[in-house]
BAZA-158529 format. One record per residue (C-alpha): residue number from 1; chain; x, y, z. Coordinates in steps of 0.25 Angstrom, whole numbers. Example, Ala and Ser with C-alpha at 12.3 -4.5 7.8 and 13.67 -1.06 7.14 Angstrom:
BAZA-158529
 resi chain     x     y     z
    1     A    49   -18    31
    2     A    55    -4    29
This chain:
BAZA-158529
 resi chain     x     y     z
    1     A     0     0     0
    2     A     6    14    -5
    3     A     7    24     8
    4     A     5    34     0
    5     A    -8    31    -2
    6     A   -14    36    13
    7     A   -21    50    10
    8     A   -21    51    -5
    9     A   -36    52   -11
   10     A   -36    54   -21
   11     A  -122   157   -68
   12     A  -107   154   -73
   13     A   -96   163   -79
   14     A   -91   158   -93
   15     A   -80   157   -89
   16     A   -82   145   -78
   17     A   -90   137   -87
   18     A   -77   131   -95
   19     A   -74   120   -84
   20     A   -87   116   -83
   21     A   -87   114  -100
   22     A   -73   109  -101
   23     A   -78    99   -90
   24     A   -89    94   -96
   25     A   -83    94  -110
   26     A   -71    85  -105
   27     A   -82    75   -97
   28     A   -91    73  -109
   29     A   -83    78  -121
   30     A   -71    68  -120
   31     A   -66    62  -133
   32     A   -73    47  -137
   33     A   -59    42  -138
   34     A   -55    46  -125
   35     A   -68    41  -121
   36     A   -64    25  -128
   37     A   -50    25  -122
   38     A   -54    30  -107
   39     A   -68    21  -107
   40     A   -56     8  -111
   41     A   -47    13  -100
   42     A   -58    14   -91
   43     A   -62     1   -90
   44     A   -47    -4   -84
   45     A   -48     9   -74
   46     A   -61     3   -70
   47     A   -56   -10   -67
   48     A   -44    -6   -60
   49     A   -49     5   -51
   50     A   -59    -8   -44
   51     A   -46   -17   -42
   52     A   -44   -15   -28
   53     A   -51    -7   -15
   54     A   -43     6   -14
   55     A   -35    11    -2
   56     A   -41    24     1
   57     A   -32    28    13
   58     A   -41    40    18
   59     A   -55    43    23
   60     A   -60    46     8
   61     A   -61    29     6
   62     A   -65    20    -5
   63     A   -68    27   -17
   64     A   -63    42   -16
   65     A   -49    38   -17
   66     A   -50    32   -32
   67     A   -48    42   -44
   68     A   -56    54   -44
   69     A   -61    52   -59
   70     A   -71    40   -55
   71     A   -74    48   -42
   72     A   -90    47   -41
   73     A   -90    62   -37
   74     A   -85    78   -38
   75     A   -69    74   -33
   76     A   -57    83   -36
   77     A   -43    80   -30
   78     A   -32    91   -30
   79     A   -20    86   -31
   80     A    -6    91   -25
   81     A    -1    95   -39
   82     A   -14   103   -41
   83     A   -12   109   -26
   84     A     1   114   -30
   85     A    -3   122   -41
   86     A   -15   128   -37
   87     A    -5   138   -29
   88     A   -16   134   -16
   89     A   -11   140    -4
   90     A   -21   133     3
   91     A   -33   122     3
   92     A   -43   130    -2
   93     A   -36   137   -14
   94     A   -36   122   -17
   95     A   -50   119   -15
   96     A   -55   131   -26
   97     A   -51   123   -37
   98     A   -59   111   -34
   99     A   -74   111   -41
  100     A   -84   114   -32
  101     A   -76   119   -20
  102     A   -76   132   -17
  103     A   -65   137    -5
  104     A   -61   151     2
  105     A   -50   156    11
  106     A   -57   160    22
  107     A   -71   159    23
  108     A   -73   160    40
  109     A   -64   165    51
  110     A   -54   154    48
  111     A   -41   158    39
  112     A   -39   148    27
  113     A   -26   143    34
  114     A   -35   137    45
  115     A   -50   134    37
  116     A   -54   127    25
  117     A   -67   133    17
  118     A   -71   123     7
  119     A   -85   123    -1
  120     A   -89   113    -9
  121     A  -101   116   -19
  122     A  -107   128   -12
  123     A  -106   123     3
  124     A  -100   133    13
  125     A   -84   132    12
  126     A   -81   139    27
  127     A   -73   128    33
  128     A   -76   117    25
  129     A   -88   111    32
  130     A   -96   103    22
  131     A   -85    95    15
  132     A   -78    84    21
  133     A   -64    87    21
  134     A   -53    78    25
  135     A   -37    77    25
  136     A   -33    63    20
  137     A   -46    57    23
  138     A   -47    63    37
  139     A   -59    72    41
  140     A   -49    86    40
  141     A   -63    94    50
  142     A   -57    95    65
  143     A   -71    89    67
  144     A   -78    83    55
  145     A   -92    82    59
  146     A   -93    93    70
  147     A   -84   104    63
  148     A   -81   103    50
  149     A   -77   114    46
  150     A   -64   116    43
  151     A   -61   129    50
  152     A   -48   122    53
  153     A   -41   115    42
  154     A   -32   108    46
  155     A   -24   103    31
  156     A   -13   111    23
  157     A   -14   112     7
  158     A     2   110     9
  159     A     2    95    13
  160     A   -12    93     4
  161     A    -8    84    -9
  162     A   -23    80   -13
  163     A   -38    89   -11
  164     A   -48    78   -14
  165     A   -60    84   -15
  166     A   -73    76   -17
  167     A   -87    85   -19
  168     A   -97    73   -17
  169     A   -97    59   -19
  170     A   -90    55    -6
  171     A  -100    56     6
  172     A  -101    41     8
  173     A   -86    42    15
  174     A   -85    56    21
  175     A   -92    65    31
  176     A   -98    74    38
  177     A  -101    86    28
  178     A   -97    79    14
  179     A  -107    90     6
  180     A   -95    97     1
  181     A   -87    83    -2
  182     A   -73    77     4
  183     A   -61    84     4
  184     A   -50    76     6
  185     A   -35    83     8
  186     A   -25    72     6
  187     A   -11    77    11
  188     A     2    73     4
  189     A     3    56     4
  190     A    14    48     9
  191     A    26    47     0
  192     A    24    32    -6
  193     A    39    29   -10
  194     A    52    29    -4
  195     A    60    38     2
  196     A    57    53     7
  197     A    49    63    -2
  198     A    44    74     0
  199     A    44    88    -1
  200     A    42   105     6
  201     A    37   119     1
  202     A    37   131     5
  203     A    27   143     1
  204     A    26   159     1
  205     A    12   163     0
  206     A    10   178    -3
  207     A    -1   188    -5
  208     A     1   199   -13
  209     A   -12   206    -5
  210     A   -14   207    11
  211     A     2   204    15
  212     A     1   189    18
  213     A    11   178    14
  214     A    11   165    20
  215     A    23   152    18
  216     A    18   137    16
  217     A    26   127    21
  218     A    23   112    17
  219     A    33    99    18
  220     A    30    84    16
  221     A    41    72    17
  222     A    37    55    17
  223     A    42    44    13
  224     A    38    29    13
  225     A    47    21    22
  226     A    50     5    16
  227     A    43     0    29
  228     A    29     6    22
  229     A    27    17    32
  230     A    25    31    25
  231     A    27    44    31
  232     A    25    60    28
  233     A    26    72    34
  234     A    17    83    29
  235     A    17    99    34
  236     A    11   111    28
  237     A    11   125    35
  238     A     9   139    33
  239     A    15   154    41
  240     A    10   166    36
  241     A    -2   174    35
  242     A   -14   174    22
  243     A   -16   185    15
  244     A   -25   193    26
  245     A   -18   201    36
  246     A   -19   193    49
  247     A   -19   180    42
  248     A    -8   175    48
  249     A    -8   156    47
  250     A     2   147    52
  251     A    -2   132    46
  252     A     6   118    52
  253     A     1   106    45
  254     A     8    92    48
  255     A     6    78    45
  256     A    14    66    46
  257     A     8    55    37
  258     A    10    39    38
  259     A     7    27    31
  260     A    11    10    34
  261     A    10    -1    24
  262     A     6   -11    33
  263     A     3   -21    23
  264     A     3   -19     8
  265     A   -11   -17    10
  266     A   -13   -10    25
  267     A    -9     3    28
  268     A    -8    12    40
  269     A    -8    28    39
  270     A    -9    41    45
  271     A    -6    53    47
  272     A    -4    63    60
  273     A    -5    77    57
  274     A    -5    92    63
  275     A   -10   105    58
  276     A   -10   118    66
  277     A   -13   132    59
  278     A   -16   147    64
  279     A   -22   156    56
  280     A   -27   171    58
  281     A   -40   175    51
  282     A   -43   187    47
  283     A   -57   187    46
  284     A   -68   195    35
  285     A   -67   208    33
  286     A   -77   218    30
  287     A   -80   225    17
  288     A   -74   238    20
  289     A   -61   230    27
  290     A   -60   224    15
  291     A   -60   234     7
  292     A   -48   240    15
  293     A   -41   229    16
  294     A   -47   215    13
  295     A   -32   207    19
  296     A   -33   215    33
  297     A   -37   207    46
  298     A   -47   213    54
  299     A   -45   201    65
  300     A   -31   199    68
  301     A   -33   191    80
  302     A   -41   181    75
  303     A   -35   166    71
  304     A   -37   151    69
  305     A   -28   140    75
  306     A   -29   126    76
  307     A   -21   111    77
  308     A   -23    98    73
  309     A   -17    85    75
  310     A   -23    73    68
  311     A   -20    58    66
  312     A   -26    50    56
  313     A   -23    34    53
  314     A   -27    24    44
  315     A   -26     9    41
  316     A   -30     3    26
  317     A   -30   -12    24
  318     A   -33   -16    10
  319     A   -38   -29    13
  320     A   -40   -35    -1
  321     A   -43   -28   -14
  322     A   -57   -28   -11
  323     A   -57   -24     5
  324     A   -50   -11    11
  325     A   -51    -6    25
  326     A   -46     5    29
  327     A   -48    13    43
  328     A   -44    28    48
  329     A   -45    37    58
  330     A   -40    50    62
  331     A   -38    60    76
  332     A   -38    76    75
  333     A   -36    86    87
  334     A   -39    99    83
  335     A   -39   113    88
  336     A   -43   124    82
  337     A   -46   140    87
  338     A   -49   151    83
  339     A   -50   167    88
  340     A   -60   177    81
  341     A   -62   190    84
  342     A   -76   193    86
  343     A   -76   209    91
  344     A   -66   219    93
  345     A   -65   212   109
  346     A   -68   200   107
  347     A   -63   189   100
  348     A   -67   173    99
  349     A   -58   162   103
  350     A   -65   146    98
  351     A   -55   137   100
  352     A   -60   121    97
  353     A   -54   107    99
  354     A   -57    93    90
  355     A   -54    78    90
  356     A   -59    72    79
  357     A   -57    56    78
  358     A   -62    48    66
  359     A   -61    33    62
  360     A   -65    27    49
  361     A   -64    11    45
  362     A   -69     8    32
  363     A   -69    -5    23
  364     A   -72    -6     8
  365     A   -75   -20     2
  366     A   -75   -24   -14
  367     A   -86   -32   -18
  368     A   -89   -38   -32
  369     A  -102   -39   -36
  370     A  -106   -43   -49
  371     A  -101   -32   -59
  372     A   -99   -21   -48
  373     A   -88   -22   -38
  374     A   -91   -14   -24
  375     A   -83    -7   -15
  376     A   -91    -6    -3
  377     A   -85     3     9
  378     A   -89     4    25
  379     A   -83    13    31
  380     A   -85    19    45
  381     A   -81    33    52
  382     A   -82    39    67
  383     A   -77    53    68
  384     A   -77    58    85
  385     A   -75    74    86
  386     A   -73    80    98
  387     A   -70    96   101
  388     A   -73   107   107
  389     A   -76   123   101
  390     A   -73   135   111
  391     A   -77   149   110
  392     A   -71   159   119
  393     A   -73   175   118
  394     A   -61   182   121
  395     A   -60   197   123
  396     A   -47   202   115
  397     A   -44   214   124
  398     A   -42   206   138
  399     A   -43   192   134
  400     A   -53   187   141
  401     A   -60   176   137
  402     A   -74   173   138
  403     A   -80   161   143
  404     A   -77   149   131
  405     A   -90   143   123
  406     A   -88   130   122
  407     A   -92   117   113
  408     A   -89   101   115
  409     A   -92    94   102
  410     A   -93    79   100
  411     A   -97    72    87
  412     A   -97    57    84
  413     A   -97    53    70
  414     A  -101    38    63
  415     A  -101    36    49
  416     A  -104    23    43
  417     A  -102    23    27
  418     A  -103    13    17
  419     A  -102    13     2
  420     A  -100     5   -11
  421     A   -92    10   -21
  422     A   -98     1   -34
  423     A   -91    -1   -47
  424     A   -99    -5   -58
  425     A   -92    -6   -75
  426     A   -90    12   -73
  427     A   -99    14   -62
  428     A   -95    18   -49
  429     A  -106    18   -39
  430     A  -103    22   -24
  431     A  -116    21   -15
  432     A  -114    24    -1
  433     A  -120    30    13
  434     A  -112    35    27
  435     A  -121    36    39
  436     A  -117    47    48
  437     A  -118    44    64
  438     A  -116    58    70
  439     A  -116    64    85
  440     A  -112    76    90
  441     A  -111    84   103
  442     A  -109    99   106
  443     A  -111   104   121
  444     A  -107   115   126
  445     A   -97   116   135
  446     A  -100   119   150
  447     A  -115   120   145
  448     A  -127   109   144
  449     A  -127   115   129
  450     A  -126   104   120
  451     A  -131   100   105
  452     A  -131    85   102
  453     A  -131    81    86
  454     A  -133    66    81
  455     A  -134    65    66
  456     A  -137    51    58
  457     A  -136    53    42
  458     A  -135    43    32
  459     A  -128    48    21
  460     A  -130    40     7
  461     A  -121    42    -7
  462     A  -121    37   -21
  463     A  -108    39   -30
  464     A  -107    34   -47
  465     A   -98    35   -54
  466     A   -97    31   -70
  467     A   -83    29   -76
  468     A   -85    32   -90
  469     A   -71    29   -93
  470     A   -57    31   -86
  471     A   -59    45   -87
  472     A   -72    48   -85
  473     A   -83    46   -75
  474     A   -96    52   -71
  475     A  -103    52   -57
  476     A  -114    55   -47
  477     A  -117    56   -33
  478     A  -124    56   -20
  479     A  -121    60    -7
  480     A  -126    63     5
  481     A  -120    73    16
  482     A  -121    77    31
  483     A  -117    87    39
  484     A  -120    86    55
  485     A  -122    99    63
  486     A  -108   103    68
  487     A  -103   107    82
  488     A  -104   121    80
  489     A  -115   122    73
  490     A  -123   115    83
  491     A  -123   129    92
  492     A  -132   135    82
  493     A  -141   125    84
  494     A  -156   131    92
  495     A  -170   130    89
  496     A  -171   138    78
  497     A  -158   135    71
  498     A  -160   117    71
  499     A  -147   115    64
  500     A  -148   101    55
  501     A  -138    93    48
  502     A  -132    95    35
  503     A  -137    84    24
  504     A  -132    86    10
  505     A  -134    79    -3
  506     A  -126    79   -14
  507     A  -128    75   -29
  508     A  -116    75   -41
  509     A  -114    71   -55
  510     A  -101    72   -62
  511     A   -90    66   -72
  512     A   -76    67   -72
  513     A   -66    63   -82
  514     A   -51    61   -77
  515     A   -40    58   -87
  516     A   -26    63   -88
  517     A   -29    76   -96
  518     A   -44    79   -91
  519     A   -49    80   -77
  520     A   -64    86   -79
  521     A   -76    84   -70
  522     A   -91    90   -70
  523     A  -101    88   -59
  524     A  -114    93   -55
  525     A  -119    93   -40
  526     A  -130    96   -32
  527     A  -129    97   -16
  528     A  -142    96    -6
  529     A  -137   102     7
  530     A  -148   102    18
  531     A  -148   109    30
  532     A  -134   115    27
  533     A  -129   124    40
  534     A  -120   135    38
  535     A  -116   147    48
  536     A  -123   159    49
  537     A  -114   171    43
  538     A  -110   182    54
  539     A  -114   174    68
  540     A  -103   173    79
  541     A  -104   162    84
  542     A  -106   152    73
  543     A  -122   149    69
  544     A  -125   140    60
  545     A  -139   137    52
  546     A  -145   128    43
  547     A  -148   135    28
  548     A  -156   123    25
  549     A  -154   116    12
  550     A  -142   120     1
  551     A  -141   116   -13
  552     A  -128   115   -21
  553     A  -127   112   -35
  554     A  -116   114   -46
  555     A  -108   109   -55
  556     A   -92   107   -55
  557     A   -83   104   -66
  558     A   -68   105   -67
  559     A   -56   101   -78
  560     A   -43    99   -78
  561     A   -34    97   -92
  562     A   -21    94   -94
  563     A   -14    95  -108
  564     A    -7    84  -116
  565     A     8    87  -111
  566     A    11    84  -129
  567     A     1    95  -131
  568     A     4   109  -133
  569     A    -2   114  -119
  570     A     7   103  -112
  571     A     7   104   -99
  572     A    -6   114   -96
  573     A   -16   109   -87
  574     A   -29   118   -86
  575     A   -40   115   -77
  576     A   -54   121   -74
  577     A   -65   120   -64
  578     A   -78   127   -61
  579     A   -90   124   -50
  580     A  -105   129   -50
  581     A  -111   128   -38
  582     A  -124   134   -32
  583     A  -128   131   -17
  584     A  -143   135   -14
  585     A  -149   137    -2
  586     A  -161   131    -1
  587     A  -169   134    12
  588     A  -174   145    20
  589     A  -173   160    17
  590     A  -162   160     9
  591     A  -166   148    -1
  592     A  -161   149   -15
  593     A  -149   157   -11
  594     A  -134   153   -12
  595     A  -127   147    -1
  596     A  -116   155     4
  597     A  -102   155     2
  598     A   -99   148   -12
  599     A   -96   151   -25
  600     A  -106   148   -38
  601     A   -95   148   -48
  602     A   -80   142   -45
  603     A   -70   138   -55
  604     A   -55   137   -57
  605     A   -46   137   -68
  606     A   -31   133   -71
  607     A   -19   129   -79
  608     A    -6   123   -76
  609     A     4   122   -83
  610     A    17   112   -83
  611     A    31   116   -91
  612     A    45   110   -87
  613     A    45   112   -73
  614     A    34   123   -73
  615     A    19   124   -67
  616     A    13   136   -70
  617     A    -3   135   -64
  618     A   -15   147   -65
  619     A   -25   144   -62
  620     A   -40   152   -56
  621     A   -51   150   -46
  622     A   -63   158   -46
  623     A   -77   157   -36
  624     A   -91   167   -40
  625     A   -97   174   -28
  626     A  -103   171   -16
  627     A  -112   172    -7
  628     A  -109   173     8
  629     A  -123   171    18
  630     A  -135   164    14
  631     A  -143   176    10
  632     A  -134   179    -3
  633     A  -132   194     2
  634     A  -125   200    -9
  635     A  -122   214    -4
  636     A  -108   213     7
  637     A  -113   219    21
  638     A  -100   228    24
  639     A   -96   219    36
  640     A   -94   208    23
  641     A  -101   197    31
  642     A  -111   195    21
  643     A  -111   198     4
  644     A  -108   191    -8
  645     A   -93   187   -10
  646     A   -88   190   -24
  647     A   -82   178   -33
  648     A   -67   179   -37
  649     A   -58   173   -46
  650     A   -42   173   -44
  651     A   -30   166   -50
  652     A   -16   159   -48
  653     A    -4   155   -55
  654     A     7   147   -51
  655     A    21   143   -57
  656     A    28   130   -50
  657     A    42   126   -56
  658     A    47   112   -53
  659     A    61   110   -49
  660     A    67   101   -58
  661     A    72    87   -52
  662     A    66    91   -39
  663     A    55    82   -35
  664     A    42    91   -30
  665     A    51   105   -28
  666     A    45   116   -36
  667     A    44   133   -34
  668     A    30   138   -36
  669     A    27   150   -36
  670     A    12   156   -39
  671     A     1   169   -38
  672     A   -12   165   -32
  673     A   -23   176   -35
  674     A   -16   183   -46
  675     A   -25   194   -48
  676     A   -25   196   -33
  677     A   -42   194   -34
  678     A   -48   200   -22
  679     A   -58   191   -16
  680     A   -65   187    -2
  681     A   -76   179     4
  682     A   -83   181    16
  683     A   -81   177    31
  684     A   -95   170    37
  685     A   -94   171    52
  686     A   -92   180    62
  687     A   -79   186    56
  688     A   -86   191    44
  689     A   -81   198    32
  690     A   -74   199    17
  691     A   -61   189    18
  692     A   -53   191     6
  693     A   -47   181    -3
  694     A   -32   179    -5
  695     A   -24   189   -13
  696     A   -15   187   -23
  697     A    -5   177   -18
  698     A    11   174   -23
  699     A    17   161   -19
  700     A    29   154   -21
  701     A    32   138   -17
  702     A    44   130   -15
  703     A    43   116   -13
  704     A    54   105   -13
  705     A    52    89   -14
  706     A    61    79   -11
């Protein structure tokens, strides 16, 4: 068994309309020849890919790990080469260029160095709370059931070699809050052969606009040893401030990665690993401030910090060619705090403590019956979260605290799951159900206060999948989501405000076709969101509602050509995406309005370009408007808490010269925002305001491998 294996998982402008036609020309347009010899060779890739059950090696399991083109679902994978020349600074500059993802730099209180903001087909991006988003198969929340949100993130871009990104058609394994998909961060594998390799970089990060520069720092080093045991060191960090005054980060990210042939067909692995970050938040500005001055900081003593130590390990037996088991489970302990001014005495201080333990056992058996072959899966998973959240008052002219608000918050979570991945000639059929078994306590400490949740949801799905040939195929889907109340949000819970669980469905259609030219997909999808709860603009402390029912529909498509290295453009790769979504409300007095805070209209485009040791890279992003409260108030109050936020385009270029008999060193250098595009969006909560966008940004990279 390869040790390397453990982690790797695999009304519109003219102007967007070209991904979408070049898509659908590729998908239904491609040559009858082509069509012959891919129909032949499909036939052997058919047989071959149902030799053997696969390892998997991470919480994705059975199904998700094979190749993303016979995928019965909307699935993009980034990989490390792509990272590297998108000139992403961080996670989210990433995430933009992914169909139906939509991603900001500071969306809350919370400074991009500490948060993640990710939305997927109109749901709400602050913090991340309804995709389910994991870091080599492990739940990446600090408590995934009871806070989701990823106001503390604990995962670097620097030791990140895959984004796999998977909008529907995975709910069967995953969960809670699997509306917006599975994101799955895989950090860099365990080097397979001989030997030490590995490799550092170093950084410079500077904005032309508001005086910020910052330095990235990222190392890895493994090596295989003859007795079977792998090893890797992994560490990413970050000094320096953003591109706000006052904006000030310091990022530590270290893992220690492991890996034991047993047997040639048992493995053990793991990894332990550390993160600790603090970040200052500048916080929303008003109109007329921004006008003044859009980088200054009108809160300078306000801050996020927080650690984690984590601890995952796993065992895979591969018991025959038709029977695998494989088992996992993991430990965090994470802190994470935070201080807010709220007026100009008083400031908010919530420190908040979490374990979160989870244990997953699965078994997947192959089973011939007549001219299908099955590949039925049981898998069972228990997460226990235990924390606490604190909220003290302190007054910043003498120090003294007022007396601490404080929660105790207990949630036990059973999933059993079962599903049965059938191949039939080209069809791929994937019925399956998880039932969720879910408790949860909040009481109030030094009170009689408390609120007492049990939720029971079965949670059915249904994935096909036609492989027309080796290169195309065409699916649709099925899936079923819930989302339990949350700690936090039980508070907001009284007679007149009954909060109810979240239950989503979601439909898709789509076809892709992969070959080693052409990468072009189309998919339509339609979302039914019940009961959605979202937090109530401006209210300090936090207040949280149902809106009732949501939907969200669109279509994404996306292609990615490279040129014959004998033709004449040798060497060029151009690719293009572009989403449409629109996310409705559906009830109360707002019905038929958008849902806040995403975009309609989002696409990126790009070239790269390869000669001799040069990569040259341009590429741009562009998101339409949007609204920010469930009213769709157009017109900005002064304060800038409420108003439509204009849409904005900006663009990047990148050079990267590879040094010759060097193995992985290279000097890049790069311009990210070249027209210096002046943007913002909007702060929701009690430190409300315009946040501006990143300036133009300079940047030059050195990395060394050895």
């Amino acid at each position: 068994m390869d040790s390397s294996r453990r982690g790797q998982q695999p009304a519109v402008p003219q102007t967007t309309l070209c991904a979408t036609a070049v898509a659908v020309a590729v998908l239904c347009m491609a040559p009858p020849g082509a069509l012959a010899q891919t129909d032949a060779a499909g036939e052997g890739t058919t047989e071959k890919m149902l030799e053997t059950v696969s390892v998997t090696g991470n919480w994705l399991g059975t199904g998700l790990q094979n190749s993303v083109k016979t995928f019965a679902g909307a699935r993009t994978i980034v990989d490390e080469k792509q990272i590297e020349q998108s000139g992403a600074t961080n996670i989210g500059d990433v995430m933009r260029r992914i169909p139906g993802v939509q991603s900001t730099d500071n969306s809350g209180t919370a400074g991009s160095s500490i948060s993640l903001n990710i939305g997927v087909r109109g749901l709400t991006g602050r913090y991340t709370p309804r995709s389910t988003v994991l870091l080599d198969g492990i739940p990446l929340a600090v408590a995934p059931y009871g806070q989701p949100q990823l106001s503390f993130a604990p995962v670097s871009l620097g030791n990140i070699e895959t984004i796999d990104v998977v909008r529907s058609g995975g709910a069967v394994r995953y969960g809670p809050q699997n509306v917006g998909g599975i994101i799955n961060f895989t950090t860099k594998p365990i080097p397979a052969g001989p030997g030490i390799t590995g490799d550092a970089s170093v950084r410079e990060n500077i904005y032309t606009e508001g005086g910020g520069k910052n330095t990235q720092y990222d190392a890895f080093v493994g090596t295989t040893l003859e007795s079977g045991l792998g090893l890797a060191l992994l560490y990413s960090g970050m000094t320096g401030r953003d591109w706000r005054k006052g904006s000030d980060d310091d990022v530590h990210d270290l893992a220690v990665k492991f890996a034991y042939d047993i047997t040639p067909t048992q493995q053990v692995y793991g990894k332990l690993s550390y993160f600790d970050v603090k970040s200052k938040t500048p916080g929303g500005l008003t109109v007329a401030q921004y006008n003044a001055d859009p980088f200054q900081n009108t809160r300078p003593n306000d801050y996020w910090s927080g650690n984690r130590y984590g601890f995952d390990l796993g065992y895979i037996n591969t018991i025959s060619a038709n029977q695998e088991f494989e088992i996992r489970t993991f430990f965090n302990d994470s802190y994470r705090q935070s201080t807010l001014q709220q007026t100009a005495t008083t400031a908010i201080f919530q420190p908040r403590n979490y374990t979160t333990f989870g244990i997953e056992p699965r078994f997947t058996q192959r089973v011939a019956l007549g001219p299908t072959t099955h590949d039925i899966t049981v898998g069972y998973r228990y997460i226990r979260e235990r924390g606490d959240d604190n909220s003290i008052n302190i007054n910043t002219v003498t120090g003294v605290r007022g007396a601490p608000s404080s929660f105790d918050n207990a949630t036990d979570a059973h999933a059993v799951y079962i599903d049965d991945r059938i191949a039939y000639g080209k069809w791929r059929i994937v019925p399956g159900v998880r039932f969720e078994h879910i408790s949860t306590t909040r009481q109030q400490v030094n009170s009689p206060t408390q609120w007492d949740s049990v939720n029971n949801k079965a949670l059915p799905s249904l994935n096909v999948s036609y492989l027309v040939n080796s290169a195309w195929t065409v699916f649709a889907d099925y899936s079923t989501s819930f989302g339990p109340v949350q700690n936090i949000q039980l508070n907001s819970q009284t007679p007149g405000n009954p909060l109810q669980p979240e239950v989503a469905k979601t439909f898709e259609v789509g076809t892709r076709w992969t070959d080693s030219r052409i990468k072009a997909e189309l998919t339509a999808f339609k979302i039914k969101f019940d009961n959605q709860i979202l937090q109530v603009p401006g209210l300090v402390p936090a207040t949280f509602r149902n809106i009732g029912a949501t939907d969200h529909d669109g279509v994404e498509s996306a292609i990615d050509y490279t040129f014959d290295r004998a033709s004449l453009l040798g060497g060029l790769n151009l690719y293009a995406n572009y989403t449409y979504t629109r996310a409705i409300q559906k009830s109360g007095t707002t019905a038929g309005l958008d849902v806040p805070f995403y975009s309609r209209n989002t696409d990126t485009l790009g070239a790269r370009y390869d000669w001799r040791n040069w990569t040259f890279n341009v590429s741009t992003t562009h998101q339409s408007s949007q609204y920010s409260d469930t009213a769709n108030t157009v017109a900005e109050s002064a304060s800038a808490n409420v108003g439509k936020i204009p849409g904005f385009r900006t663009w990047n270029l990148q050079a990267m010269f590879k040094v010759p008999q060097w193995k992985r060193t290279d000097i890049t250098i790069g311009l990210n925002n070249v027209f210096d595009k002046r943007y913002y969006t909007r702060n929701v909560d009690g430190n409300a305001g315009r946040m501006v966008g990143a300036p133009r940004m300079v940047y030059i990279q050195a990395r060394a491998g050895f």
